[in-house]
N, C-alpha and C positions, 0 to 999 in steps of 0.2 A: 471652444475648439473649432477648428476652419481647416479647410482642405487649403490647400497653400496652392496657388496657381501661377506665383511667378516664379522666375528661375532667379535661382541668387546665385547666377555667377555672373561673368565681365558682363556679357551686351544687355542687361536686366534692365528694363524702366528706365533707361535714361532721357528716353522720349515719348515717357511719359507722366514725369513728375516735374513739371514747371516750375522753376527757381524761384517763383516770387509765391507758390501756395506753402504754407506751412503744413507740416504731416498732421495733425489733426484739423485743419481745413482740407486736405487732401483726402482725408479718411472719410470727413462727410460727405463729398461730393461724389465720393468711390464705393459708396456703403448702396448696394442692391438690396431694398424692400423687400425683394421673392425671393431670396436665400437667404435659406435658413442660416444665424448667429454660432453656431456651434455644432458639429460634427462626431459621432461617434468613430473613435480608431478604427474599430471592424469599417466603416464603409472607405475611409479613411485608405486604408491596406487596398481592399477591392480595387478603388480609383487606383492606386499605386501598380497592382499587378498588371490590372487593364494597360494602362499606359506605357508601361515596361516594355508590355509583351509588343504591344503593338507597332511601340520604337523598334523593336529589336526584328518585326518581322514586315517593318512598313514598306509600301513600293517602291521607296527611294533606296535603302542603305541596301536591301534584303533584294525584293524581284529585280530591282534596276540597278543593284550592285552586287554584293557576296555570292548570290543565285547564279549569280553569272560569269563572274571571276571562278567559283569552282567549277563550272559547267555541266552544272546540273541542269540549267535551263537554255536556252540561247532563244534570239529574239529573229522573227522573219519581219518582213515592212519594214523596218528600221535597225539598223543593228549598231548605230555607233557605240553604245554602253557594254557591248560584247568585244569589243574593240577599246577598250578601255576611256571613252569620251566621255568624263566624268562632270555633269555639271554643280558646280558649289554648291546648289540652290538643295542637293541632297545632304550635303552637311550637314547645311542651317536645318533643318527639317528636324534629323534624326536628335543630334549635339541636343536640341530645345524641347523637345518629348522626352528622350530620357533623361534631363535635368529638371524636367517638371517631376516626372514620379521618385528621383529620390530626395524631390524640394518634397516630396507628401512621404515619405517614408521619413524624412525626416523629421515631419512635424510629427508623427508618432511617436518617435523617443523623445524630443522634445517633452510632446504632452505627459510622458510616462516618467519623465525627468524632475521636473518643474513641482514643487510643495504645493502650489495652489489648481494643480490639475491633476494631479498623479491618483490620486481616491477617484474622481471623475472617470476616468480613464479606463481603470481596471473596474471598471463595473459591469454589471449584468456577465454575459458570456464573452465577454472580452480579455478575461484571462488576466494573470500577473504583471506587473509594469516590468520586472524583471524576462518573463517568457516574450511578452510585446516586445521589449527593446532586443531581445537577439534576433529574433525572426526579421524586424525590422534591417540589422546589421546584416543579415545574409544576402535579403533582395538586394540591400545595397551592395554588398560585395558584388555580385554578380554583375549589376548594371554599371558600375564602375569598372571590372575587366574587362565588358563588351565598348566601353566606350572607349580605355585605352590602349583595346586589342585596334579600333579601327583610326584613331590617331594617333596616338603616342602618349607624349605628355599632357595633361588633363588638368583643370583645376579639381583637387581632390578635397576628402573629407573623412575624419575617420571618430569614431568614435573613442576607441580606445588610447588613440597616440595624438597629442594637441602639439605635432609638429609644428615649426613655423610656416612651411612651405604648404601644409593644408589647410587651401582657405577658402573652400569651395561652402556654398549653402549656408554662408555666416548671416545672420539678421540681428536688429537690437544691437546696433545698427547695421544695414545692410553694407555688404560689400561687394561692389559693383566691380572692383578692379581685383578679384584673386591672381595669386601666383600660379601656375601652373606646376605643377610638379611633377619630380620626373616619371618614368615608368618604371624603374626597378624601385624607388618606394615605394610604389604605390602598388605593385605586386606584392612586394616583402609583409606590406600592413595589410592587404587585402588576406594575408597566410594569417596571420594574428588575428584578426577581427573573425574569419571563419572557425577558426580553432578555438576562440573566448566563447561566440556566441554556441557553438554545437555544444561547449563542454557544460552551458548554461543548463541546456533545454534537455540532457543526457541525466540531468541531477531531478527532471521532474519529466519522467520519458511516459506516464500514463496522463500527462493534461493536456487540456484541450484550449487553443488560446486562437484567438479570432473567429472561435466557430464557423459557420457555412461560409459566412463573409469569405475565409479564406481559399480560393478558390483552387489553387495548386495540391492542398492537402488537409482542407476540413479541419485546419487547426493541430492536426497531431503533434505534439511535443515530437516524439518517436523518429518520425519522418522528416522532419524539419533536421535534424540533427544529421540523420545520414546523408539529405541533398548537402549537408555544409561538410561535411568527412568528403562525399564526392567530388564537390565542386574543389574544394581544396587538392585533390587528388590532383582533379585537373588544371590547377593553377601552379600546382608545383612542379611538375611535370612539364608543364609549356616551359620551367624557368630554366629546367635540368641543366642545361648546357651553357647555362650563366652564372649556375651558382650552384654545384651540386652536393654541397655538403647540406645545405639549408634544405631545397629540394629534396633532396633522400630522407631527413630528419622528418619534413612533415608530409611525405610519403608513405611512412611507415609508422607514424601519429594516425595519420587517417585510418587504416587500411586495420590496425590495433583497434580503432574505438567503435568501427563499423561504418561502411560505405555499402553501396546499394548490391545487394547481392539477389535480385530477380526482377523481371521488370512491374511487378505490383510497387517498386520503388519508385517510379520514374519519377520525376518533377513536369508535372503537364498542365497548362493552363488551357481548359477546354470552353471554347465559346458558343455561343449560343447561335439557334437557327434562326432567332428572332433580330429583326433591326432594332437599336441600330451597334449590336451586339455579334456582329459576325466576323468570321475569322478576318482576316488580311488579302492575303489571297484571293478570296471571296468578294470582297469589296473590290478590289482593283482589276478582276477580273469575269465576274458572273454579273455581281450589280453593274460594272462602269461596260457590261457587255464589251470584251474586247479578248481579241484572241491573236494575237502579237506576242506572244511568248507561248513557246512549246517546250517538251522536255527536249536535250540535246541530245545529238546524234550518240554524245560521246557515254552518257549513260545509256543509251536503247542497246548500240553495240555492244558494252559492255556486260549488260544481264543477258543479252542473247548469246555470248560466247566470245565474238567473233573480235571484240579488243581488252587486252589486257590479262593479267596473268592468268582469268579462270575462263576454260576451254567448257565451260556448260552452262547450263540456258541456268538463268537463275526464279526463282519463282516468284522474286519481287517486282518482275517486269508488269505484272497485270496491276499492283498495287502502286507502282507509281506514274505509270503511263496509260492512255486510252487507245485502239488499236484506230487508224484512219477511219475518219467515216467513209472516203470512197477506196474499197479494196478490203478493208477491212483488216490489217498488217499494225505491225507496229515500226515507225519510222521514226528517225531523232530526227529533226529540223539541225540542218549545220551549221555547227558552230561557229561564228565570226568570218560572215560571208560578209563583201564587201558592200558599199552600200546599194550601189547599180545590182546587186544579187539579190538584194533583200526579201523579192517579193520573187522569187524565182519559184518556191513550192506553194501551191495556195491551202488553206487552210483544212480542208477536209484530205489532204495528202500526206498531213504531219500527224505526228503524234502528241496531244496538248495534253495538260495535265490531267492526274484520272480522277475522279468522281471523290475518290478518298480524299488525297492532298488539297482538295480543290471544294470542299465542301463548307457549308456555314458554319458549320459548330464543330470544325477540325479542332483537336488537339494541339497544341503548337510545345513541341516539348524543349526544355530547359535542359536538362540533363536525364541520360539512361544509363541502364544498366549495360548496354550493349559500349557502349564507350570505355563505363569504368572497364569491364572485361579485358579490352583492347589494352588498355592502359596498363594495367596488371600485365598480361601477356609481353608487353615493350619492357617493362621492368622485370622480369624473370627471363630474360635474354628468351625473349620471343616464339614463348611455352605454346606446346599445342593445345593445353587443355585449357586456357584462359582463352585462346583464339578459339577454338570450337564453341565456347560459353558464349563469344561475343557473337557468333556469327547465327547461331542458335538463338538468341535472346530477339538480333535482330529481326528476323524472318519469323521468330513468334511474335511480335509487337503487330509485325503489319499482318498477324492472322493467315500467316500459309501454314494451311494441312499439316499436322503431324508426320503423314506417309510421305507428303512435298518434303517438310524439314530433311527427315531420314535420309531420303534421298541423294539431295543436296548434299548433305554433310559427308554422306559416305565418297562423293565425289572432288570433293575439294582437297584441293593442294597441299602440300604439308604447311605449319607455320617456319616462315620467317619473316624479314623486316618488308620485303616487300607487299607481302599475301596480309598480314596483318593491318598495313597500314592501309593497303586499298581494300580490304572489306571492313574497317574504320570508316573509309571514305565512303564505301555506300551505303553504312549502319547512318551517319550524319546526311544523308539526302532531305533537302529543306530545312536543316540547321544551317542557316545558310553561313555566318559568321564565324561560327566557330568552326565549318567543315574550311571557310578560306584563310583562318587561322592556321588549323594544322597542314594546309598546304604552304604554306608561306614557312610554317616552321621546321617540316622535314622534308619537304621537295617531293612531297607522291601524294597520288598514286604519277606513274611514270608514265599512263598512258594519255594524258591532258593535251592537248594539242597545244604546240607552242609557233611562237613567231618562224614562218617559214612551211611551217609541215600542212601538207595538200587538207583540205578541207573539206572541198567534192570538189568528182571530176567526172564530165557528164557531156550531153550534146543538149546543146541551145543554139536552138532557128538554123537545124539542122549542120551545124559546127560542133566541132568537138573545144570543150572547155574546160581550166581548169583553176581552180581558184585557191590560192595559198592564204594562210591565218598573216592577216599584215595589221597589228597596233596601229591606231590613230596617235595614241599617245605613250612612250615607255617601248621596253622591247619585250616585257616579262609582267606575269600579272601584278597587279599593284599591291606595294606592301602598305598601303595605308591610303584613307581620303584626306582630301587637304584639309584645314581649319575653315571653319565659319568664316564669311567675308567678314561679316562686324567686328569679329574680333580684331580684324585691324586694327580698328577705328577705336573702338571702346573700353578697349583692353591692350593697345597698341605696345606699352612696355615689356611686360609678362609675356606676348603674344610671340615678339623679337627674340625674347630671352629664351623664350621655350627651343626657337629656331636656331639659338648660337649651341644651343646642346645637343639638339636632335639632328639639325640638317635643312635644308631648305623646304621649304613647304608646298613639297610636289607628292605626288603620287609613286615615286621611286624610291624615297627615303623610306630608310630601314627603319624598324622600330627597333628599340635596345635588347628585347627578347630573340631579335631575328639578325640581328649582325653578327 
């Protein structure tokens, strides 16, 4: 067994297997003396979720993209990525980490697959090759919506459905040129693949499969099965308005077999205080010491009252921001100031992130209970007691006071589609992908600064000034990053073809879920 570290899709090794070695001269000259021959699943998984998470929350796609398109964060000293100046080089980054963990999630069912590894595999506390392959199926669900929630079409892979069009993670022999396929299949089979593996692991709901190893949830059969009811929730629900007889079908599949109903549910990958094992955030901003990103004005005003539909302080303002260190206030840095403005606040006048979100061994959560809520709430035409559930769950996750919760609740606005969806939007604070997901997909919260609307307005070198949100690139935030440069090159056919279906390969193209 071997932790797999190349990606098998289009740009894989092609510059690095020399046409004149043959693959078993290739394999000896590639064979590293100090690693270890063979790998146990449980470490196998670890490497896998590591890698996920850390795609999903790295400084390219996450602090220097989705962070910033929801504006939750906004950047001073430099702000062109608040402004939408997207360089490729964050593609390649993200695209090639999360196609390494589900190249190792795949070698899991693989190995659970295979007659001459499958007894290997399931030994010791490493569980049934049956419970391994579903668990496996879900991480991958997941890391596949996130990747063609931020491109589109994808070269895909599924367990269940041996389409022609999914030809992602193929080896024995490798295939360097997959198809890309589209986005509504690969929604439709990501609904199937979540619904096969939950119904697996529901049939054996007291075992324990990848023990500690599994870092999200200690292996629980039990737990594994509602993040897949959940996550399905959420995947059918993004599709509602493309397909909603499907959508409503495994809506009410979910929600029947059990989704997460407290946040002892959550799906959270919690990292360690120790190098070189720490959060994302952390690394890109405590270790790389750098303070170029603060929270945005537009969340500061927001939990203080004074933008958006709730007229009261909210109590998650201490737990997601830090108050100035001169004045001692809490201030959003503005969002999408030009770049002669960049440095206009200096650093101890903003408010950066707080101690919580910003710490080594953050939690980095996958899905909550605070979401499914919401979600229930939109599909029961926009119920008070699912919004009060969700608004409630949220504001106990980040630990405010019981008497604070009370409070709060008693003071908020009735539900409807807007109050719902923007305290959705601030239950998803630092999810970053999927909070610019369902912005992209229902158009709220409504109080988001768009192209044109004042930003600050203020006296500089004693003039009065004022500066409007102006796009470097697009007019509106982006529905999607472009492809990987290589895929040009290395995948050039499929790469073309994906383009005569979706759209040109800009940052304004819709994806199929959002047209």
């Amino acid at each position: 067994m071997k932790i797999s570290n190349i990606l098998h899709t289009s740009f894989i090794g092609l510059s690095l297997i020399a046409t004149s070695c043959s693959k078993s001269t290739f394999s000896d000259i590639n064979t590293d003396p100090n690693r270890p021959a063979s790998v146990t699943t449980p470490t196998i998984l670890v490497t896998a979720e590591k890698q996920l998470v850390n795609a999903l929350r790295s400084e390219e796609v996450s602090l220097r993209g989705a962070q910033l398109f929801a504006q939750y964060f906004s950047q001073n000293i430099y702000t062109d990525q608040s402004r939408y100046q997207i360089p490729t080089s964050y593609s390649d980054n993200y695209w090639t980490a999360t196609y390494k963990s589900l190249n190792n999630l795949n070698e899991i069912i693989k190995l659970n697959t295979n007659e001459s590894t499958k007894a290997i595999a399931a030994a010791g506390t490493a569980g049934t090759n049956t419970n391994q392959i579903a668990i496996a199926r879900i991480l991958k669900a997941y890391a596949f919506q996130s990747l063609t929630d931020v491109f589109g079409d994808i070269p895909y892979e599924s367990y269940g459905n041996k389409d022609a069009d999914f030809e992602a993670l193929q080896q024995d022999p490798d295939n360097l040129t997959p198809k890309y396929a589209s986005q509504e299949k690969i929604y439709k089979d990501i609904l199937n693949e979540l619904q096969q593996a939950a119904d697996t692991l529901a049939k054996y709901p007291t075992a324990t499969t990848f023990g500690t190893a599994d870092i999200i949830y200690k292996g629980s059969n039990s737990s594994w099965a509602k993040f897949a009811n959940s996550l399905r929730l959420r995947v059918a629900n993004r599709i509602k308005g493309k397909d909603a007889a499907l959508a409503t079908t495994h809506i009410a599949d979910a929600i029947k077999k059990g989704v997460f109903t407290s946040n002892n549910d959550n799906a959270v990958f919690k990292y360690s205080k120790t190098s070189p094992n720490e959060a994302p955030l952390f690394r890109a901003t405590v270790t790389a010491n750098r303070k170029d990103f603060a929270i945005s004005n537009v969340i500061i005003e927001t939990l203080q009252g004074s933008r958006g539909p709730f007229k009261i302080a909210d109590p998650r303002l201490s737990k997601f921001a830090k108050p100035t260190s001169s004045g001692n206030v809490y201030y959003g840095q503005p969002y999408g100031l030009p770049l002669a403005a960049g440095n206009l606040f200096p650093v101890d006048k903003i408010s950066l992130p707080s101690d919580i979100i910003n710490a080594a061994d953050y939690g980095e959560v996958l899905v909550e209970y605070a979401e499914v809520a919401f979600i229930l709430a939109e599909n029961n035409n926009w119920d008070q007691s699912n919004y009060e559930k969700g608004v409630r769950a949220s504001l106990e996750k980040w630990s405010v006071p019981s008497d604070e919760v009370a409070t709060y609740l008693s003071k908020l606005p009735a539900a409807n589609k807007e109050n719902v969806l923007s305290q959705k939007y601030l239950a998803l604070f630092n999810q970053s992908i999927e909070s610019w997901s369902e912005i992209r997909r229902t158009g709220y919260p409504l109080f988001l600064i768009k192209k044109g609307d004042i930003t600050w307005t203020g006296t500089v070198e004693g003039k009065p000034v004022t500066y409007t949100f102006t796009p470097e690139v697009g007019n509106t935030i982006p529905s999607r990053l472009v492809y990987p440069l290589k895929e040009q090159s290395t995948n050039k056919t499929n790469y073309q073809s994906a383009l005569s279906r979706q759209g040109d390969d800009v940052i304004s193209t819709k994806l199929w879920w959002n047209k």
